[in-house]
C-alpha positions in Angstrom: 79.5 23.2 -21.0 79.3 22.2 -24.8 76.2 20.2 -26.3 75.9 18.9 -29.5 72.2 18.3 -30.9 70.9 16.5 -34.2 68.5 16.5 -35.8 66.2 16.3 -39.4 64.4 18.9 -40.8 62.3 19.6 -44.3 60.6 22.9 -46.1 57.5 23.4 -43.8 58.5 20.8 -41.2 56.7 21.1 -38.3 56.5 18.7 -35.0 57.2 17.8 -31.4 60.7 16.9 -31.9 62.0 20.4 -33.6 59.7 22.2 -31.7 61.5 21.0 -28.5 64.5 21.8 -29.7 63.3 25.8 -30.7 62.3 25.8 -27.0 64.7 24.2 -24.9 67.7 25.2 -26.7 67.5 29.2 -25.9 67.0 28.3 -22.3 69.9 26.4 -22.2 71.7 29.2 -23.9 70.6 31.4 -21.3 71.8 29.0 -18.9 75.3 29.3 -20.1 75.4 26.8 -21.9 76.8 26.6 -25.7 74.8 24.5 -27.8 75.7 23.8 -31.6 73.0 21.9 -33.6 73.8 19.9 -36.8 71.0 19.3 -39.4 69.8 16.7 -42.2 67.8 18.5 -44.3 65.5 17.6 -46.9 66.0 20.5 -49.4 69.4 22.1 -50.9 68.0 25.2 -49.2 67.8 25.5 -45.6 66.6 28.8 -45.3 63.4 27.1 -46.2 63.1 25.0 -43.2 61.4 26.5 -40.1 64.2 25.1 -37.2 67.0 25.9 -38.8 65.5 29.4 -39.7 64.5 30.2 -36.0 67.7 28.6 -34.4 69.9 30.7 -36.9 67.8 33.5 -36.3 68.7 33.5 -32.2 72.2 33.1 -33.0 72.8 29.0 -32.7 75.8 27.8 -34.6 74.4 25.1 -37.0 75.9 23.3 -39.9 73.6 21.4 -41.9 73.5 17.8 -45.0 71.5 17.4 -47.4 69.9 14.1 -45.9 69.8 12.3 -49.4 73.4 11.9 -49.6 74.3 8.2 -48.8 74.5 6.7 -44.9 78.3 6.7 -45.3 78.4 9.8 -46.4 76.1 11.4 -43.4 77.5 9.8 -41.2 81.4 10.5 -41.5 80.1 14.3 -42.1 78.5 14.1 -38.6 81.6 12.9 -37.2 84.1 15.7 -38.8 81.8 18.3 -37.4 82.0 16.3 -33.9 85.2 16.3 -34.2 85.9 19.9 -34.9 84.8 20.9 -31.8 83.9 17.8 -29.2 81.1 18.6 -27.3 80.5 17.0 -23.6 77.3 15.7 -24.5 75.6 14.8 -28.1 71.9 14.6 -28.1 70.7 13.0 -31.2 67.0 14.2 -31.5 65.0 13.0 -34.5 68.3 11.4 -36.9 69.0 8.1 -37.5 72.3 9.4 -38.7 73.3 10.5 -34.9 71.5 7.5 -33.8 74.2 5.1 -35.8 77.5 7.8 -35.3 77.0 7.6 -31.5 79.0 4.1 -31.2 82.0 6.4 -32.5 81.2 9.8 -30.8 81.2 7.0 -27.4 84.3 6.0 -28.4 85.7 9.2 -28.3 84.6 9.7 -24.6 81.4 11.5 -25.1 77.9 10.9 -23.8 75.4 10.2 -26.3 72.2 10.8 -25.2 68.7 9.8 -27.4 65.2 11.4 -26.9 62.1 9.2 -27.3 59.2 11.8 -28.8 57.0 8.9 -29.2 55.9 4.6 -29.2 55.3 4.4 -33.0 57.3 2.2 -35.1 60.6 4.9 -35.7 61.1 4.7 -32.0 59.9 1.0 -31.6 62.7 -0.1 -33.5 65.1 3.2 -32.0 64.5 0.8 -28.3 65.2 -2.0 -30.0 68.6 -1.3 -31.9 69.9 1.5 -29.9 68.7 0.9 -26.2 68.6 -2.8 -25.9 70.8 -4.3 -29.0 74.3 -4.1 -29.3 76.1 -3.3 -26.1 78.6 -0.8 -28.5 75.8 0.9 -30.2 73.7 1.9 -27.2 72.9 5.3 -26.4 74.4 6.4 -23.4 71.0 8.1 -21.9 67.8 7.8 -23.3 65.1 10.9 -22.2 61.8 10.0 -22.7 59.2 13.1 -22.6 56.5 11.3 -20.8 55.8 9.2 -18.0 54.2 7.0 -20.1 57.2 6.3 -22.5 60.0 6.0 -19.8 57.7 2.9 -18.1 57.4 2.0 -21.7 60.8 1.9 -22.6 62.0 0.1 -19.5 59.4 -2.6 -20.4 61.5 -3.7 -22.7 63.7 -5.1 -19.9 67.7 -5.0 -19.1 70.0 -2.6 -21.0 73.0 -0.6 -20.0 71.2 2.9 -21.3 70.1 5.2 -18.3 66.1 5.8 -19.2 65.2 9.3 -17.5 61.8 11.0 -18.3 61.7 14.7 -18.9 58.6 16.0 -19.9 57.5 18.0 -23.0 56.4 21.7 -21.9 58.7 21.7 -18.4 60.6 24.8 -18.1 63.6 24.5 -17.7 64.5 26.5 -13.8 67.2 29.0 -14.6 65.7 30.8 -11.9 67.1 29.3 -8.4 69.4 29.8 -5.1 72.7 28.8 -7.7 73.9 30.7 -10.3 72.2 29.5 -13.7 75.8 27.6 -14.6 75.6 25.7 -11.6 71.9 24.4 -11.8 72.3 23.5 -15.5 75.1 21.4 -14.6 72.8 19.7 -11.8 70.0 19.4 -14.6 72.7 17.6 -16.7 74.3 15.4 -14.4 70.7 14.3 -13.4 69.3 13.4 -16.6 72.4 13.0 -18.6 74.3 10.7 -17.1 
């Protein structure tokens, strides 16, 4: 099993959404399964932000843009590196530049799954465009990490996204009766599709 993430990240960045991603991603590496993570960054020097530094430091593959290049140009970089190596899930977490490739990475047969950190205006308008507007640019999935947020997300009424809730600061349970493989693949289906 293959997943792609995306995300943003800056010199001194810190917050919920890349902190998620320094925790959950080694679990799911030890879970067996592969995880590449592709960065917009705010600086020409990576090595200065703090995810990329600790995700690169365990031994993630990840490929980053500098985030001030133009839309067009993000975005067709996002889908080469897709493209080199399709994943079976992309998780865009914290980009609007995965947020607007998923229509194309859905396309090409693969889940696109968005995580909703928060109700403030980013992810107001995140519901609105990719979760309830155009039927070709919704998100496949779309986690929310709080009770609160899925029951505010489905609020917003119909859509053809799948709205599942999994919370910040749950382990993930590598630990059970199946082989780690098998109960990541459960997790997956459950919340993924």
């Amino acid at each position: 099993m293959k997943r792609t993430f995306c995300t943003y990240d800056a010199p001194g960045f810190t917050g919920g959404p890349n902190s998620w991603l320094r925790r959950i991603l080694p679990d799911l590496q030890a879970a067996g399964i592969e995880c590449q993570i592709l960065f917009f960054i705010d600086s020409q020097y990576p090595d200065n932000c703090p995810c990329w530094t600790d995700l690169q430091n365990k031994g993630f593959s990840c490929s980053a843009m500098f985030s001030r290049k133009t839309m067009f140009e993000q975005v067709r970089w996002l889908l080469s590196e897709v493209a080199k190596e399709p994943p079976d899930v992309f998780v865009t977490n914290l980009s609007v530049v995965g947020l607007y490739s998923g229509r194309w990475i859905k396309e090409g047969g693969i889940p696109t799954v968005g995580i909703l950190h928060s109700d403030d205006n980013y992810y107001r308008c995140v519901l609105k465009k990719f979760v309830f507007g155009n039927a070709s640019e919704q998100l496949s999935t779309l986690v929310c990490v709080s009770d609160f947020l899925a029951q505010y997300a489905c609020s917003f009424g119909e859509r053809q996204t799948a709205i599942k809730c999994i919370p910040y600061g749950v382990p993930i349970p590598v630990k059970s009766a199946l082989p780690p493989q098998e109960t990541m693949q459960l997790i997956w289906v459950r919340f993924f599709w």
